[in-house]
Structures are given as structure tokens and as C-alpha cells.
GUMI-245931 format. One record per atom (N, C-alpha, C): x, z, y; chain; residue number from 0; atom name. Coordinates in Angstrom, 1 decimal, decimal comma. Atoms other than C-alpha are relative to their C-alpha. Example, Ala and Ser with C-alpha at 12.3 -4.5 7.8 and 13.67 -1.06 7.14 Angstrom:
2
((0,9; 0,0; -1,2); "A"; 0; "N")
((12,3; 7,8; -4,5); "A"; 0; "CA")
((0,9; 0,0; 1,2); "A"; 0; "C")
((-0,9; 0,0; -1,1); "A"; 1; "N")
((13,7; 7,1; -1,1); "A"; 1; "CA")
((-0,8; 0,8; 1,1); "A"; 1; "C")
***
This chain:
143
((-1,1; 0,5; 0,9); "A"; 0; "N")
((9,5; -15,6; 6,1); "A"; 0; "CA")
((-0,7; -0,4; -1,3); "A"; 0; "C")
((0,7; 0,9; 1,0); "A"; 1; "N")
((8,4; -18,0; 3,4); "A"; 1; "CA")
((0,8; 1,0; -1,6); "A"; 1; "C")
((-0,4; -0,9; 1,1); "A"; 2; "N")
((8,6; -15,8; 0,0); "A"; 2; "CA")
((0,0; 1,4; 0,4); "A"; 2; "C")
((0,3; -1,4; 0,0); "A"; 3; "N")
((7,8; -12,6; 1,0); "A"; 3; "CA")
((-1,6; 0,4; 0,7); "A"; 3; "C")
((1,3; -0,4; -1,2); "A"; 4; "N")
((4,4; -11,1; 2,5); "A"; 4; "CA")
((0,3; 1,4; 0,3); "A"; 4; "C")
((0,3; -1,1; -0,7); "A"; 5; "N")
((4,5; -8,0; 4,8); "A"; 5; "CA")
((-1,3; 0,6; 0,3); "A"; 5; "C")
((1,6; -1,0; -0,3); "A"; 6; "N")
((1,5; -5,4; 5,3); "A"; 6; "CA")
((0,6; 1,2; 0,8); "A"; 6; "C")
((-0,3; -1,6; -1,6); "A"; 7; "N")
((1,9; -2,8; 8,4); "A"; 7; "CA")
((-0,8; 0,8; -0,3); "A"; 7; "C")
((1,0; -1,1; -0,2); "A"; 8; "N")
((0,8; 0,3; 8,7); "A"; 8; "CA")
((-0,1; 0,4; -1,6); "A"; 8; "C")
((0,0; -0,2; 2,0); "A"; 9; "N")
((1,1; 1,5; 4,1); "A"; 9; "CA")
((0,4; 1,2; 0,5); "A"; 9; "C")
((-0,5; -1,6; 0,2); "A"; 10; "N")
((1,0; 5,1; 3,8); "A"; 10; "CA")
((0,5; -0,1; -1,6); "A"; 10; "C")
((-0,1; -0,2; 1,6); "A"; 11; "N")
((2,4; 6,3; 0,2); "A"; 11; "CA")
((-0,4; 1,4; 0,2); "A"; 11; "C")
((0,9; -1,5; 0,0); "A"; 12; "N")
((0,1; 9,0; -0,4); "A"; 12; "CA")
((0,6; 0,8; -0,8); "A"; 12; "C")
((-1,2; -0,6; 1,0); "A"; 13; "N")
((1,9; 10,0; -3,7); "A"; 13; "CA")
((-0,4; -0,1; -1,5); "A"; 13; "C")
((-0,3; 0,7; 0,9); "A"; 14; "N")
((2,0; 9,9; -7,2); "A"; 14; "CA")
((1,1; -0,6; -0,7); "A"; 14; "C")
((-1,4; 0,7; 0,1); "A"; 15; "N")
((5,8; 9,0; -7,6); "A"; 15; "CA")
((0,9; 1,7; 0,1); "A"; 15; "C")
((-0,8; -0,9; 0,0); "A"; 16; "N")
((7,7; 12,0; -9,1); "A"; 16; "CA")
((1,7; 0,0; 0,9); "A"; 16; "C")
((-1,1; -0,3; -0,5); "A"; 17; "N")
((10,5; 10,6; -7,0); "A"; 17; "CA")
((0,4; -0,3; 1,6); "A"; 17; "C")
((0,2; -0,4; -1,3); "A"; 18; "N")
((9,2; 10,8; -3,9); "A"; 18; "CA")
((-1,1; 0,6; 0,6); "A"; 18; "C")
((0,0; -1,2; 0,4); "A"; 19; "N")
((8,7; 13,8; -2,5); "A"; 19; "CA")
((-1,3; 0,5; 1,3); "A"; 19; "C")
((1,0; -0,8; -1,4); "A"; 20; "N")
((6,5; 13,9; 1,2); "A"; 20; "CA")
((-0,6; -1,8; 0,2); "A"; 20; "C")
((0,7; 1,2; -0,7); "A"; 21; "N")
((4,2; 10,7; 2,5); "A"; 21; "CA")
((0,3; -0,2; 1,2); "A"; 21; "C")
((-0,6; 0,3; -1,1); "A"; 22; "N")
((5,4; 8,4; 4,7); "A"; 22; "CA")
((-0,9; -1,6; 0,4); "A"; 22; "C")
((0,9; 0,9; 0,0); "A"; 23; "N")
((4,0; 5,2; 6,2); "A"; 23; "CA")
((1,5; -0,8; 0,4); "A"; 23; "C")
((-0,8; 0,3; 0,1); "A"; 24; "N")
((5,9; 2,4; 6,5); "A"; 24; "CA")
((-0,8; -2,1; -0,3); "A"; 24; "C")
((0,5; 1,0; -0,2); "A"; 25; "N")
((5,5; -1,7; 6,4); "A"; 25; "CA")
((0,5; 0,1; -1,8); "A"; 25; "C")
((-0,5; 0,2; 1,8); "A"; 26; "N")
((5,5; -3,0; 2,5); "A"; 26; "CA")
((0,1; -1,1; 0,2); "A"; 26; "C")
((-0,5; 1,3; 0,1); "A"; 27; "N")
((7,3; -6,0; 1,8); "A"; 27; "CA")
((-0,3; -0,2; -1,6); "A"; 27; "C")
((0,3; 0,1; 1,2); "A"; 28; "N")
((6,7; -7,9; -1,2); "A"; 28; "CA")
((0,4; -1,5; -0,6); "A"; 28; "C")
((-0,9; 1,3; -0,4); "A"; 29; "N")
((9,0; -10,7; -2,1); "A"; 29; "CA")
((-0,3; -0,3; -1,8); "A"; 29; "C")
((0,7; 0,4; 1,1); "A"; 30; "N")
((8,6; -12,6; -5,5); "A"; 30; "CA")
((0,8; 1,0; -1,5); "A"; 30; "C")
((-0,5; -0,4; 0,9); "A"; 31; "N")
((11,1; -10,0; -7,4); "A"; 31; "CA")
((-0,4; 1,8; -0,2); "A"; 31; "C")
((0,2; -1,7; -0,4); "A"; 32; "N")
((10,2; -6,8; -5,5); "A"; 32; "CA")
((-1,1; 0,8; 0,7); "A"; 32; "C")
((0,8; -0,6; -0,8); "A"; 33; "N")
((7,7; -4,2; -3,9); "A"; 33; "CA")
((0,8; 1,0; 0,8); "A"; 33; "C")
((-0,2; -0,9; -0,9); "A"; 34; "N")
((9,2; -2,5; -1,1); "A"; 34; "CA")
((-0,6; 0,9; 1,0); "A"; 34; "C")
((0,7; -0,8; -0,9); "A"; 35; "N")
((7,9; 0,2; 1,5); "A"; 35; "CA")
((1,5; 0,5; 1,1); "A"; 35; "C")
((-0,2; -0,2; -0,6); "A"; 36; "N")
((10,0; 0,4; 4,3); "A"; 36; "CA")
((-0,2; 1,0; 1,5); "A"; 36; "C")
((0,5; -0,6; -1,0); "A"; 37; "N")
((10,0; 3,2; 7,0); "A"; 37; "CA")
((0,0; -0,1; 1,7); "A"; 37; "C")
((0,6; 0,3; -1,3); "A"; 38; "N")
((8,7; 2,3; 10,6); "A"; 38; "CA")
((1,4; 0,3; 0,9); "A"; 38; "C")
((-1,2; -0,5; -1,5); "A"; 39; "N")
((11,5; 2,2; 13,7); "A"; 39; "CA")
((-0,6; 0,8; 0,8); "A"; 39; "C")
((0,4; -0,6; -1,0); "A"; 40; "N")
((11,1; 5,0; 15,9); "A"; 40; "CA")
((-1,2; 0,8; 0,0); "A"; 40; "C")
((0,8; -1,0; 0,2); "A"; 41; "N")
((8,3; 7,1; 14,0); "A"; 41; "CA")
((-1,5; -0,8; -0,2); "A"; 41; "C")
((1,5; 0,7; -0,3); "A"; 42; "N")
((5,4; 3,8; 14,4); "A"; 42; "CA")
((0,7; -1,4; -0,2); "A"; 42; "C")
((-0,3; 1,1; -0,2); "A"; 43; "N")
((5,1; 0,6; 13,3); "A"; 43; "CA")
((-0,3; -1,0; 0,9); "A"; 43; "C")
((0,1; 0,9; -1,2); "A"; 44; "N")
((5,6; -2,2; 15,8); "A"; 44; "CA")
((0,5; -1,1; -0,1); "A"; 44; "C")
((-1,0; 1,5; 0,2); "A"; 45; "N")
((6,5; -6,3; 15,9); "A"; 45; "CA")
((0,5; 0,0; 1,2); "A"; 45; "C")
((-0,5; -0,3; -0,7); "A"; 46; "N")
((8,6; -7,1; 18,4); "A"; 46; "CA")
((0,3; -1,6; -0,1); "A"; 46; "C")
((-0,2; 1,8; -0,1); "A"; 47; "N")
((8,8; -11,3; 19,8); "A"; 47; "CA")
((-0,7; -0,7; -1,8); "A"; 47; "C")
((0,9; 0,8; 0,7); "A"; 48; "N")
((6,1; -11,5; 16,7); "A"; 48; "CA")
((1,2; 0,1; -1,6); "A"; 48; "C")
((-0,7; -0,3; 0,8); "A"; 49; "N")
((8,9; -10,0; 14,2); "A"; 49; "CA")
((-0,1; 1,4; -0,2); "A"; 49; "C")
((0,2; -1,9; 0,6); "A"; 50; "N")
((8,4; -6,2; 12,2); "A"; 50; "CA")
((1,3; 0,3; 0,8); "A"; 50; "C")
((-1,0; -0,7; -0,1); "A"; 51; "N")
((10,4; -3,8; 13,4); "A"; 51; "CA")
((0,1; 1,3; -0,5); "A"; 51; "C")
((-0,2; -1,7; 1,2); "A"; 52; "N")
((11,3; -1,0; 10,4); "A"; 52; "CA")
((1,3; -0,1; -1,0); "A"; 52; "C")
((-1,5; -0,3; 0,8); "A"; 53; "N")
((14,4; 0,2; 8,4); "A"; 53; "CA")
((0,3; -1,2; -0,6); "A"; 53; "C")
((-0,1; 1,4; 0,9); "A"; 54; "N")
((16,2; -2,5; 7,0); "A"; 54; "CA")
((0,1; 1,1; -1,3); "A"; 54; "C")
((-0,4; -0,8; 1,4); "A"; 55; "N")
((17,0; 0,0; 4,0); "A"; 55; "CA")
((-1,4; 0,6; -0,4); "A"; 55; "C")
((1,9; -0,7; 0,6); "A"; 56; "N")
((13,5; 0,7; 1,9); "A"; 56; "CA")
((0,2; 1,5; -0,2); "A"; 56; "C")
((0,1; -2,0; 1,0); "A"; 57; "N")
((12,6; 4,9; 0,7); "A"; 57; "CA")
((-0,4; -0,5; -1,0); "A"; 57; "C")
((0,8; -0,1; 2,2); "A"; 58; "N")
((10,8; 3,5; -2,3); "A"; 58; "CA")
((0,2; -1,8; -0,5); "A"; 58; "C")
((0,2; 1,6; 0,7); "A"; 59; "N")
((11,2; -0,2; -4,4); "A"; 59; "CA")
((-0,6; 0,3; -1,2); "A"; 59; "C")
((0,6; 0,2; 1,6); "A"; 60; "N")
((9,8; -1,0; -7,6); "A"; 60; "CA")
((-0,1; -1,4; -0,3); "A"; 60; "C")
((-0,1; 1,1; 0,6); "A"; 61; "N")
((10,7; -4,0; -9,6); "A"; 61; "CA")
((-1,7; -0,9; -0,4); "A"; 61; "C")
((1,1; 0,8; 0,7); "A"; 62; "N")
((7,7; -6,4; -10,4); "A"; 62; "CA")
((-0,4; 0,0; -1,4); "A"; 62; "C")
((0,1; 0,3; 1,1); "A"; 63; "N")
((8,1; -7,0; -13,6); "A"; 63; "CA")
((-0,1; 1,5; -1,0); "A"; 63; "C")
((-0,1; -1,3; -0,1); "A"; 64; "N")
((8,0; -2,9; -14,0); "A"; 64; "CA")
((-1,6; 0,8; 0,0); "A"; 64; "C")
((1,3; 0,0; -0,3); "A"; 65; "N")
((4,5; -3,1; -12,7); "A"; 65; "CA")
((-1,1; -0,2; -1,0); "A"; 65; "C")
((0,8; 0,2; 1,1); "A"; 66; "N")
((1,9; -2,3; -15,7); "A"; 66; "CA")
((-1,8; -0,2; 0,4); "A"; 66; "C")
((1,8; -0,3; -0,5); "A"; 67; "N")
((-1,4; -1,9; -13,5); "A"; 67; "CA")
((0,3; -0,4; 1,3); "A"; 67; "C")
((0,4; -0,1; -1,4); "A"; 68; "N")
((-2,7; -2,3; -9,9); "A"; 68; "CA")
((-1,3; -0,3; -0,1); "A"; 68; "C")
((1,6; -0,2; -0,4); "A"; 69; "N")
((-6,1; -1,8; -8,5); "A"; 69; "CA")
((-0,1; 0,4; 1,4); "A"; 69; "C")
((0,4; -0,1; -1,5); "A"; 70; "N")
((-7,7; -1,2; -4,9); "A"; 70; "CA")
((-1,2; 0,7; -0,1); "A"; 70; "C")
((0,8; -0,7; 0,5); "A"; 71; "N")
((-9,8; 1,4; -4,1); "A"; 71; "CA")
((-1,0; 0,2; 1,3); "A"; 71; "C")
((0,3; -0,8; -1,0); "A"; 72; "N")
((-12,6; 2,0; -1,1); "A"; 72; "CA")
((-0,8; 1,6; -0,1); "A"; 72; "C")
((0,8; -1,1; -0,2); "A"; 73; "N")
((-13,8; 5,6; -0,1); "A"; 73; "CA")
((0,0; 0,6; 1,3); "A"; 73; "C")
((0,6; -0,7; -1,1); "A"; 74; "N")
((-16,2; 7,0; 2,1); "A"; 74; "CA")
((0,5; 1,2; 0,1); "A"; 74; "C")
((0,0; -1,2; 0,3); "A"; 75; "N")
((-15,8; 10,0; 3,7); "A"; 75; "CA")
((-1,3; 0,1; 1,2); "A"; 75; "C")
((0,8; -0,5; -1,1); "A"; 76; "N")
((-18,5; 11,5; 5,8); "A"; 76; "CA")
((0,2; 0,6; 1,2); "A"; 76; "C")
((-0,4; 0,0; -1,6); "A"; 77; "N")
((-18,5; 11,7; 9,7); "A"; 77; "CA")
((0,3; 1,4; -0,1); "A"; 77; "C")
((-0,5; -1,4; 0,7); "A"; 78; "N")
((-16,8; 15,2; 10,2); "A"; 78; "CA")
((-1,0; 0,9; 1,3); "A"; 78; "C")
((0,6; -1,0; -0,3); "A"; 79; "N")
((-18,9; 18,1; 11,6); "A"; 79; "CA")
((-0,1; -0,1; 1,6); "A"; 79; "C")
((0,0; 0,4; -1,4); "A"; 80; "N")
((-17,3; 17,7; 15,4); "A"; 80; "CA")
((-0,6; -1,5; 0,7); "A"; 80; "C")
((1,2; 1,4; -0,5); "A"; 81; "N")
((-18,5; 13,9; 15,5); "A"; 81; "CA")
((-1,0; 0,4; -0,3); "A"; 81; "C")
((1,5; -0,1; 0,3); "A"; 82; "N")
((-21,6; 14,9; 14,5); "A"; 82; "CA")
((-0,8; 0,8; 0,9); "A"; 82; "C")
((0,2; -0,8; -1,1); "A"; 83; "N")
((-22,0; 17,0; 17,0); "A"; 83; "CA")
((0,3; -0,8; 1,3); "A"; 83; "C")
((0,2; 1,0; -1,2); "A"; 84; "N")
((-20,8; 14,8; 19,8); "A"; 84; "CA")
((-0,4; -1,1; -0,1); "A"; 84; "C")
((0,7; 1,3; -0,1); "A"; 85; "N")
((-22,0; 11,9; 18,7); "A"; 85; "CA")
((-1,5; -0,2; -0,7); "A"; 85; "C")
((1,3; 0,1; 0,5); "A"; 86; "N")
((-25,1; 12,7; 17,0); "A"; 86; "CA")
((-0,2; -0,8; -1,4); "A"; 86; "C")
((0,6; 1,2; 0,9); "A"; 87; "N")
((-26,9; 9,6; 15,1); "A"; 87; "CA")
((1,6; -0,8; -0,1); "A"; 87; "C")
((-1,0; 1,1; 0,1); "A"; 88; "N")
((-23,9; 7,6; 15,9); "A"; 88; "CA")
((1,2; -0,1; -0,3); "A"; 88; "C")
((-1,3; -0,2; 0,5); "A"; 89; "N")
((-21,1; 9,2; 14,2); "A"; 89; "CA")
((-0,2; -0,5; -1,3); "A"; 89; "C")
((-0,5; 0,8; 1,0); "A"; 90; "N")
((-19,8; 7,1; 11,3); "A"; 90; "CA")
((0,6; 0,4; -0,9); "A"; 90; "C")
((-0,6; -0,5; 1,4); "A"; 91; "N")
((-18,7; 7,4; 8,0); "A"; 91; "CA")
((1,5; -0,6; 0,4); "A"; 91; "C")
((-1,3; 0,3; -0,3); "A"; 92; "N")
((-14,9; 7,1; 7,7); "A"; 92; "CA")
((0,4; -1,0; -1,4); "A"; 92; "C")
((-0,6; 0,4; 1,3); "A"; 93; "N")
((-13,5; 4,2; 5,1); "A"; 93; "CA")
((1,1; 0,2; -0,1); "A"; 93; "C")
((-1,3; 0,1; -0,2); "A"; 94; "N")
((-10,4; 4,5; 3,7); "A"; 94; "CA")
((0,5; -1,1; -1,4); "A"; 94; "C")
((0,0; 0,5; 0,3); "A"; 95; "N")
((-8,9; 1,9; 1,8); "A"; 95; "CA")
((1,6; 0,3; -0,9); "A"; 95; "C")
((-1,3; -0,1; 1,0); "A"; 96; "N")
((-5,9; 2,2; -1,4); "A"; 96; "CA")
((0,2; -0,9; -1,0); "A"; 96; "C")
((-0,7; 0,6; 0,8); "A"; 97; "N")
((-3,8; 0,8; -3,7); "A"; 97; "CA")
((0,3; 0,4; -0,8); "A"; 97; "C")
((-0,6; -1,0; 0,9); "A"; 98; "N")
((-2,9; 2,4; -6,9); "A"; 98; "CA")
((1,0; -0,9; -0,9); "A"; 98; "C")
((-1,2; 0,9; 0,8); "A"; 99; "N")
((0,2; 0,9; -9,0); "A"; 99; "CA")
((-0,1; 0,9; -1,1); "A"; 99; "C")
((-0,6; -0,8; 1,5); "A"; 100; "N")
((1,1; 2,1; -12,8); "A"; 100; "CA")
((1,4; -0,6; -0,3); "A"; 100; "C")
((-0,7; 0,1; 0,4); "A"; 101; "N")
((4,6; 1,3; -13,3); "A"; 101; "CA")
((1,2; 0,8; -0,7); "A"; 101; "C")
((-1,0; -1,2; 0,5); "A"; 102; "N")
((7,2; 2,2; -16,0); "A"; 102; "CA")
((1,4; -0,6; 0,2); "A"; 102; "C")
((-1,4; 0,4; -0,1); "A"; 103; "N")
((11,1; 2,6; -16,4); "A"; 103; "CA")
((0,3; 0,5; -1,5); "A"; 103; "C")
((-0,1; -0,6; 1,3); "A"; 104; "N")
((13,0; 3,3; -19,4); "A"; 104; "CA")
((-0,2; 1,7; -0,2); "A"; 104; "C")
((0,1; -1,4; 0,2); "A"; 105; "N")
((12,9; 7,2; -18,8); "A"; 105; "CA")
((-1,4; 0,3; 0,3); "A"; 105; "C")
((1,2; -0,5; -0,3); "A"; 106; "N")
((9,3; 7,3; -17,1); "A"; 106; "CA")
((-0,9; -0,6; 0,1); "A"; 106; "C")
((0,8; 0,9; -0,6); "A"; 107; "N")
((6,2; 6,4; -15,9); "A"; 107; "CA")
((-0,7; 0,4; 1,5); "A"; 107; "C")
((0,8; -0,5; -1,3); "A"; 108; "N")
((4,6; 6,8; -12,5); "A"; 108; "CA")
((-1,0; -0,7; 0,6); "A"; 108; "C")
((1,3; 1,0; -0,9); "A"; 109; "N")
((1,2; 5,7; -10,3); "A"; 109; "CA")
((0,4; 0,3; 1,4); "A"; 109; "C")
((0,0; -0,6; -1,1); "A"; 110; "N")
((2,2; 5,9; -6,9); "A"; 110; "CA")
((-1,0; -1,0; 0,7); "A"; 110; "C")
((1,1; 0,4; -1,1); "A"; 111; "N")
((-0,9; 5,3; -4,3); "A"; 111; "CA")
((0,5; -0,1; 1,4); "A"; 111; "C")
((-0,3; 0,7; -1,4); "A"; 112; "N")
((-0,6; 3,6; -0,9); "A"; 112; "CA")
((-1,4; -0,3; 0,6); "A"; 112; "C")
((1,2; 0,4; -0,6); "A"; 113; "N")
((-3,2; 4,1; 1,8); "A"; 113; "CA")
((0,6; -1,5; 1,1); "A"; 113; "C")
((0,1; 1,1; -0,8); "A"; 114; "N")
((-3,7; 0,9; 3,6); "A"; 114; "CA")
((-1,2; 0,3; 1,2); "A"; 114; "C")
((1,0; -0,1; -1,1); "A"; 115; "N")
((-5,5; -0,2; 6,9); "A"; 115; "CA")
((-1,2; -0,5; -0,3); "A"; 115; "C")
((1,3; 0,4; 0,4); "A"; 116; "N")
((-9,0; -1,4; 7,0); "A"; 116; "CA")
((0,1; -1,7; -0,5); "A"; 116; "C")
((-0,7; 1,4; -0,1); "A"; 117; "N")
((-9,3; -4,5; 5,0); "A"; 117; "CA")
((0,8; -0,6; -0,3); "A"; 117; "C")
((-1,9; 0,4; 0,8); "A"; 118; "N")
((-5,7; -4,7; 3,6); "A"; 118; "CA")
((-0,1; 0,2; -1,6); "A"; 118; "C")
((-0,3; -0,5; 1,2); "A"; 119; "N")
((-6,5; -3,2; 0,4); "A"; 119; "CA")
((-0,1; -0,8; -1,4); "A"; 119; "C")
((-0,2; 1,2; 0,7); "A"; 120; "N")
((-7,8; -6,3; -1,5); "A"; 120; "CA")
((1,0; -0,9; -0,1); "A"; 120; "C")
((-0,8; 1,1; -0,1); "A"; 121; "N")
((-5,7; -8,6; -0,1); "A"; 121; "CA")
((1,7; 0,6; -0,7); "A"; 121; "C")
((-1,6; -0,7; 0,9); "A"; 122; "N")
((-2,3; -6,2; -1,4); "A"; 122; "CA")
((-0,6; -0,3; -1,4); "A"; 122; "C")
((0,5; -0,1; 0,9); "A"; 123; "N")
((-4,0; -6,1; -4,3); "A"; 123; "CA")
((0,3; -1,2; -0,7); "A"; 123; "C")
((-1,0; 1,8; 1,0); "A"; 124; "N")
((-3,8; -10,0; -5,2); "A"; 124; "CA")
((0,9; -0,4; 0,0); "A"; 124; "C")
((-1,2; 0,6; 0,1); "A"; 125; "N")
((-1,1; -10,6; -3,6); "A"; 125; "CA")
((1,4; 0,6; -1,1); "A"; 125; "C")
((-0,9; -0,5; 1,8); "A"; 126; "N")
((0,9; -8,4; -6,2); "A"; 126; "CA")
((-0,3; -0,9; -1,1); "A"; 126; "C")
((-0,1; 0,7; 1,0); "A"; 127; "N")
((-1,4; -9,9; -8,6); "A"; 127; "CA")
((0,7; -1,3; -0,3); "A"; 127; "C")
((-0,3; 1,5; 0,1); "A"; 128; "N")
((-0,5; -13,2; -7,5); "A"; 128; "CA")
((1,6; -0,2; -0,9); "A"; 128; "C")
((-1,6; -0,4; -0,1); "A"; 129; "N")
((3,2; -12,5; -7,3); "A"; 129; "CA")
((0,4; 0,3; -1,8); "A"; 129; "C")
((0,1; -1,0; 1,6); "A"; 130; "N")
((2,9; -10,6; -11,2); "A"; 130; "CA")
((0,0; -1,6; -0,8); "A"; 130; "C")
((0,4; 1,2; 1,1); "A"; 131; "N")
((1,2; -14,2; -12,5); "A"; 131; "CA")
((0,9; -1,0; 0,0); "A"; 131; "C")
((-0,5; 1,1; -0,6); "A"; 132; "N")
((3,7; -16,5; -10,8); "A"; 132; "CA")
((1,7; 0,5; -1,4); "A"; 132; "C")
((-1,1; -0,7; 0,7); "A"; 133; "N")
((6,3; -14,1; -12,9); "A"; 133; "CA")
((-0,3; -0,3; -1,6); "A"; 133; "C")
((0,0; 0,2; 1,2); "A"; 134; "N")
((4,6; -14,8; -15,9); "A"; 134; "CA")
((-0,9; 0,9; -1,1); "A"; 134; "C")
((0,7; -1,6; 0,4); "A"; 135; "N")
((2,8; -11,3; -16,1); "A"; 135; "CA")
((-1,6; 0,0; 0,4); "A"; 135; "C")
((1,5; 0,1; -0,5); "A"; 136; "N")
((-0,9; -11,5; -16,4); "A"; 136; "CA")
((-0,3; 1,8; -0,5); "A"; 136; "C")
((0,4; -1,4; -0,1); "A"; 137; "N")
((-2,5; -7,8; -15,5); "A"; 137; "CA")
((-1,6; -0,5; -0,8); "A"; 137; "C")
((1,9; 0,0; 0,0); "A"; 138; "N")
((-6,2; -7,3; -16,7); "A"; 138; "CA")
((-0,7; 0,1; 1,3); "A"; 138; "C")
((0,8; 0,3; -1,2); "A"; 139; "N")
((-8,9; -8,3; -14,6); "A"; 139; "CA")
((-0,4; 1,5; 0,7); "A"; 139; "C")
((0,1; -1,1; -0,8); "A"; 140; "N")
((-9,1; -5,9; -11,3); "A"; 140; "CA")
((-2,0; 0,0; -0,3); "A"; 140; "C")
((1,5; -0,1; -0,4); "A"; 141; "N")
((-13,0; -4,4; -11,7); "A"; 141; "CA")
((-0,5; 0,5; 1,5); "A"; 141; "C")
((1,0; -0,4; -1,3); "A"; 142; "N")
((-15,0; -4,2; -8,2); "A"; 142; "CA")
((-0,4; 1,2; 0,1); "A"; 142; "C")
***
């Protein structure tokens, strides 16, 4: 759909006094809004090459609301049992995030969204994009 980008698979880790447990969920992101939508049926899945997740979001947050964003990767080290069955050839684990700063008139909140491998830049601009198109220039994301 022309004016919005979708990203599958967004955990919201947390950080958002007004929500309360982490959930995953597709994030929509249309030129007014950031949505997080929760998965049909417990997993996200397309269906004839179309999402299929709540039409009704758990979390929005206005754009223009939006004071920060940044992307984050971290290693974790292969865990004890891989290392044991796999020896040499167990792998570090990446994980890839998103951190937001946005306020309201009563608050402020950073809520974090793990992403999949590889998503975390591209969310990353695309907000910025989205933020500049609005008129809202963020400070430059550091590497």
C-alpha cells in the first residue's frame, strides 16, 4: 500500500509506562503514524502476499510526538548448551533494536522494539524519512 511501510515480526521490549507485557506484532508506519499491531492467531503471517494482524493496533504514537530514534546492534554470546553441541561452530547471537523518545503533554516515554535480522536500520530511516517529509529534522543517527 503506497504511503505506509510494514515491518513483520517487531517485538516491543518496553519502556512505555503504558504498556504493560511485550508483544510482537507487524509495525505499520504511515506518513502521520507509528503503529504496532498484534499478529493473527499468536504469529505473524501474509496471506495471497497480504499481512495478516489485528486491524486494531495495542500501541500508536503520533509522528510528530517523536523527539529521538536510533538502532541498536548487540551481540550476545553462543549459550553454554551450543557450545557444547556445537563446539567451534556455535555463533554469537545478533539482536537487532529500535529505541524511540517520544513526548505527550503529561509524559515522556522511550519504548524499544526488537526487530528481525537486518530490519533495524532500515526502521530506523524509514521513521527518519517519514519525521523529515513532516518537516521534523531529528539529529544525526551515530553508528
Amino acid at each position: 500500500v503506497e504511503g505506509r511501510d510494514e515491518f513483520q515480526w517487531i517485538e516491543y521490549v518496553g519502556g512505555d509506562a503504558t504498556q504493560k507485557k511485550s508483544r510482537i506484532g507487524w509495525m505499520v508506519l504511515t506518513d502521520s503514524t507509528l503503529s504496532l499491531h498484534a499478529c493473527g492467531r499468536q504469529y505473524c503471517a501474509t496471506k495471497n502476499d497480504l499481512p495478516v494482524y489485528d486491524s486494531v493496533p495495542f500501541f500508536t504514537i503520533p509522528l510528530r510526538a517523536i523527539t529521538d530514534v536510533s538502532s541498536s546492534t548487540q551481540v550476545r554470546g553462543a549459550s553454554t548448551g551450543s557450545k557444547i553441541a556445537f563446539g567451534l561452530l556455535a555463533g554469537d547471537r545478533k539482536e537487532e533494536f529500535v529505541g524511540l523518545v517520544y513526548e505527550s503533554a503529561s509524559s515522556a516515554e522511550a519504548p524499544i522494539f526488537k526487530t528481525q535480522k537486518a530490519q533495524a536500520a532500515a526502521l530506523e530511516a524509514k521513521i527518519r524519512f517519514r519525521l523529515k517529509r513532516l518537516g521534523i529534522i531529528l539529529p544525526a543517527a551515530t553508528p
